[in-house]
N, C-alpha and C positions, 0 to 999 in steps of 0.2 A: 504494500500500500504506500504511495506517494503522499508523503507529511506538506502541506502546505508551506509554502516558505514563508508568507507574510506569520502566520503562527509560530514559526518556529523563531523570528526576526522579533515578534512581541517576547516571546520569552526571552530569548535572550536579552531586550532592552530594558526589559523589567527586572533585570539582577541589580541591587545596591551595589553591590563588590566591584562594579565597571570603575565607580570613582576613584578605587583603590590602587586599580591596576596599573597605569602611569607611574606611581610610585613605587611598589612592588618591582615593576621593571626595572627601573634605575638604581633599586637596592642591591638590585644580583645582576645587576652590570658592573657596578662599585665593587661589593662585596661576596659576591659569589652565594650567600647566607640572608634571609631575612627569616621571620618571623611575624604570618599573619592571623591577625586576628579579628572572626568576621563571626558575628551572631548566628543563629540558625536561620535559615534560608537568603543568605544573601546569593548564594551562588558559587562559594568558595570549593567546593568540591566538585563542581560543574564546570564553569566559565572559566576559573582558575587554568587548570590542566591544558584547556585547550588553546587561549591566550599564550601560555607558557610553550605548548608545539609551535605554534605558526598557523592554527587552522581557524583563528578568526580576531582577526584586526589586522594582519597580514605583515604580521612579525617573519624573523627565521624560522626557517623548518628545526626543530629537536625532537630529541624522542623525549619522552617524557611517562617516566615511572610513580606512579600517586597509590601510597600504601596507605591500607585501610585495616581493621582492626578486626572485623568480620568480613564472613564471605557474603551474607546480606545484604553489608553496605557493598560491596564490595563489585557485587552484580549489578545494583540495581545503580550504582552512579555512573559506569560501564556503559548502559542501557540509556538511561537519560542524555549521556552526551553524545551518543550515536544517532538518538531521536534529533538532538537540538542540532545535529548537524544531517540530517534526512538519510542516512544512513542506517544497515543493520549492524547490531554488536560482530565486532572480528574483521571489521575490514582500518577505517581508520582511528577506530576505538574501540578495544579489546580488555579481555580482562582473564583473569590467571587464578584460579582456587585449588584448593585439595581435591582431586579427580574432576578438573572440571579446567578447560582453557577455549577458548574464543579467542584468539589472533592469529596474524599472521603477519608475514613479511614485511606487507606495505601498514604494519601498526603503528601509530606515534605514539597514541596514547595510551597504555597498559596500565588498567588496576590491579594490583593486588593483596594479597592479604598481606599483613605482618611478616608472619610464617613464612611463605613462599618468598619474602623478598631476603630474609634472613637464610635460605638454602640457598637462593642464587647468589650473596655474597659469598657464602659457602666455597662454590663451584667459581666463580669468577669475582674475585676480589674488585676487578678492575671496573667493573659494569661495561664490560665493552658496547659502545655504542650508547649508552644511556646519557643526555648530556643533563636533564632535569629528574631531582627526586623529591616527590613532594611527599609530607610523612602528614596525612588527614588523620584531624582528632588526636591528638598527639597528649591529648589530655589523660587517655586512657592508658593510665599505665600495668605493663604486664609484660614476661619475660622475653617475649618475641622483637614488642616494640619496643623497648630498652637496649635489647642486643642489637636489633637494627639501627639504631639511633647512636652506639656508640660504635661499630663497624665503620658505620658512615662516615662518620666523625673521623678515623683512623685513615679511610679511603683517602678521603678528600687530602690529609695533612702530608700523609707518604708516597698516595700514586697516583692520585687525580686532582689538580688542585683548582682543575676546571670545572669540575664536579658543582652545578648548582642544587640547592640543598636549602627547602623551603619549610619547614616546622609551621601547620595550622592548627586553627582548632577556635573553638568559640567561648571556650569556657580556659583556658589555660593560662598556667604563669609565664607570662607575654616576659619579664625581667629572667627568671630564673632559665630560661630557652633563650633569647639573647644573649646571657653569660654564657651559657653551656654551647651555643654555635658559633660566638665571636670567638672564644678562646680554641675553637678546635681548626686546623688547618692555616695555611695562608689568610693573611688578616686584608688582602689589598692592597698594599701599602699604607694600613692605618699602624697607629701605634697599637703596639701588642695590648694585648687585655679589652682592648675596646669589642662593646656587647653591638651582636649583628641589629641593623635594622627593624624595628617594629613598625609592621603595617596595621592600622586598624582600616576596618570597613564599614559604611554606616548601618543601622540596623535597620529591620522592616517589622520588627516583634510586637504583635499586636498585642495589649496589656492583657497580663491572666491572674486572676483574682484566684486568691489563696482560699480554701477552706480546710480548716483541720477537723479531724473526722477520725479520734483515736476512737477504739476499742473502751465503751463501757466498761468490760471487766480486763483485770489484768491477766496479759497472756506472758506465757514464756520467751526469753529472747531465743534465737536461734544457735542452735547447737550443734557442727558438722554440716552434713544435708538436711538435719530436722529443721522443720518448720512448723510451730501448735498450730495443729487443726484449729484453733479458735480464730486465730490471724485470716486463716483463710473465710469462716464460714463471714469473719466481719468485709472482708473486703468485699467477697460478693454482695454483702449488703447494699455496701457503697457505691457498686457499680449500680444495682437496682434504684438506690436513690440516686445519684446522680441521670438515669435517663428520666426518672419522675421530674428530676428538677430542670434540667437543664435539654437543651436543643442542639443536633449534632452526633456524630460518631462519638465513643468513646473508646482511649485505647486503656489500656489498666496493665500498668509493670508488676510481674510477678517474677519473681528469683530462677526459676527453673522449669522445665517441662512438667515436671511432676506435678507444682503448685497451677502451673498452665490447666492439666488436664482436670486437679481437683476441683476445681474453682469453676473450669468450666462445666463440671458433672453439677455442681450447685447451679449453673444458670440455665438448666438444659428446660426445654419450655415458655422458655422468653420468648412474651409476645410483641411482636412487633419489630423483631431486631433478631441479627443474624452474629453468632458465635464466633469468630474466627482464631486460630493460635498460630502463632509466628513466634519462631526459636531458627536457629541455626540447622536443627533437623528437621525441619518443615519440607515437604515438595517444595521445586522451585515453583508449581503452578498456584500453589496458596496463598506462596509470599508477593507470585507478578498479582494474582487477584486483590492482594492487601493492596496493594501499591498504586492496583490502578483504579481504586474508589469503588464507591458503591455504583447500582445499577439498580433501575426503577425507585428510586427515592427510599428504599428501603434501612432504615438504620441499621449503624454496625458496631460490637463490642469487639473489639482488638484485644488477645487477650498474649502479650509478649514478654520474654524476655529483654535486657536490657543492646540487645540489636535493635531496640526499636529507640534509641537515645541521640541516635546522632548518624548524620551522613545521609539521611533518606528524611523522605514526608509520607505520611500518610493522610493523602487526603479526607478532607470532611470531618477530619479531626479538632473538636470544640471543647471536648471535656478528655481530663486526664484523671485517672485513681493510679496512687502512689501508694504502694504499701509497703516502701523506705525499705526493702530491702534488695540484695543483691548475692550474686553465687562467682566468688573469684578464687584463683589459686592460690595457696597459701602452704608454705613449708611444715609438711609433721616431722618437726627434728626427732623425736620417740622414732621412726620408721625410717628416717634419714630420703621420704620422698614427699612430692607437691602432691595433692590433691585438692580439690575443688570444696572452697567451706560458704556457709552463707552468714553473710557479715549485712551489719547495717550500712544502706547506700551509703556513700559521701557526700559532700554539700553540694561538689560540681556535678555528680552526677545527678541530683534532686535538682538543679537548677536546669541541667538538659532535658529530665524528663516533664516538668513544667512547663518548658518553650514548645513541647510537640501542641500545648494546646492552643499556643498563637500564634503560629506560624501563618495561618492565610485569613483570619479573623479575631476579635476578644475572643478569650477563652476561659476557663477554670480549671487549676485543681483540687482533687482531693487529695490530703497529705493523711495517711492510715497513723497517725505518733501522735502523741502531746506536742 
């Protein structure tokens, strides 16, 4: 199907992140290193990448490597910029996951996961042929995207020192990424120690009104992969009141598949509104049906993990249920290995899942705590 180009020309004029770009360029003209920081939905993980190739404002052609933290996000920004340039994913915007790749030859712009970018420095220290690395979300920290981050770091100082090297995100320490990418490799010719370039971008965040919405009685904090059942039966509550109160899709962050499926065994019989779960093992056909909105005006409960925090939108999305927690890796020194614990969110990631609800209108969340 042939994407109109006057639409595809609206959306891209519609990104805030355009104003940014002028300046952004000239930082990694200067300094090889910037540091942008752009709210959700300006465009930074869209318009960005492909600015950065040559494929729209009619800069130099580069290839250009944009690592993402999931393979969720990681498809689906992939997919959007091949749309915004009338193209299907794999010809000049590709993308790269665990059993799973779309590109080729004539690719500029390759997403990939963390992981996958941490094996190819693996395999080729050098990045043959890679002239741009942009590290999206960079907030999220985890042992993939730390090892890539300091690889890079290492790349650029001893074997590429061409190596452009772009650290985003919306929510991140904009000072403490400036220190850590001014001090690593060739400075420019600036004086040594001086911190890279910060870009900001202006934002589009439509305001989202807090509601707190803890649990009547008190529940257990989370222990391992436990979660008290009672966490879960209140947040279903909340997603129930929330469509009484409020107008809109709602997405509702849950810790893990498991808490996914119980919660949605609680809402099974919802009138009026249709189920969905998004995680990392989801069909790809589930997460493209998330992604691409509802159909006959029918409301939707998105019922995700914390893939749904950053890097993607989910359309129709007006209400958010936060039930402030999260499932990350964590060292069991007793076993000397990592496995996966559920911990309470952090502030940046509570502040990213509360912007899914303003991204294209006011919104609201529920916050499940005191």
């Amino acid at each position: 199907m042939t994407i109109p180009t006057d639409r595809r020309t609206g959306a891209l004029d519609r990104l805030p992140v355009r104003e940014a770009v002028p300046e952004l360029l000239r930082a990694l003209d200067d300094r090889r290193v910037a540091v942008l920081c752009a709210p959700p939905g300006t465009g930074k993980t869209t318009l960005v990448p492909l600015v950065l190739a040559g494929l729209v404002g009619g800069g130099p052609v580069r290839r250009v490597l944009v690592a993402e933290p999931r393979r969720i996000a990681a498809r689906a920004a992939a997919r959007r910029m091949a749309w915004l340039l009338g193209e299907r994913t794999g010809e000049r915007v590709g993308f790269t996951v665990r059993g799973e790749r779309q590109a080729g030859r004539g690719t500029l712009v390759e997403v990939v996961t963390t992981g996958v970018l941490v094996q190819r420095l693996h395999r080729d220290q050098e990045l043959t042929g890679v002239d741009v690395v942009v590290l999206d979300e960079c907030h999220e920290r985890h042992l993939d995207a730390d090892t890539a981050a300091a690889f890079l770091l290492d790349v650029r100082a001893a074997l590429r020192p061409d190596l452009r090297l772009v650290a985003a995100s919306a929510t991140t320490d904009a000072e403490g990424w400036a220190r850590l990418l001014g001090d690593g490799g060739p400075d420019g010719g600036k004086a040594p120690g001086e911190p890279a370039p910060v870009v900001s971008a202006p934002g589009v965040s439509h305001p989202v009104e807090v509601v707190w919405a803890p649990p009547e009685r008190p529940v257990r904090p989370p222990h391992g992969m436990r979660v008290d059942p009672a966490l879960l039966d209140h947040v279903a509550a909340v997603v129930r009141r929330a469509l009484r109160e409020r107008e809109g899709d709602v997405l509702c962050f849950l810790p893990g598949v498991g808490e996914i499926a119980r919660v949605a065994g609680k809402l099974g019989g919802l009138a009026g509104a249709e189920v969905l779960q998004v995680h990392g093992r989801a069909p790809a056909a589930i997460q493209e049906a998330v992604l691409a909105g509802a159909e006959g005006g029918r409301r939707r409960v998105v019922l995700a993990t914390s893939v749904a925090e950053s890097s993607l939108t989910v359309p129709g999305v007006r209400v958010v249920v936060d039930c402030g927690l999260a499932r990350e890796p964590r060292m069991d020194h007793a076993r000397g290995l990592s496995a996966l614990t559920t911990v309470r969110a952090s502030r940046a990631a509570a502040r990213q899942r509360a912007g899914r609800a303003g991204r294209e209108a006011p919104g609201v969340v529920y916050r499940c705590w005191p």
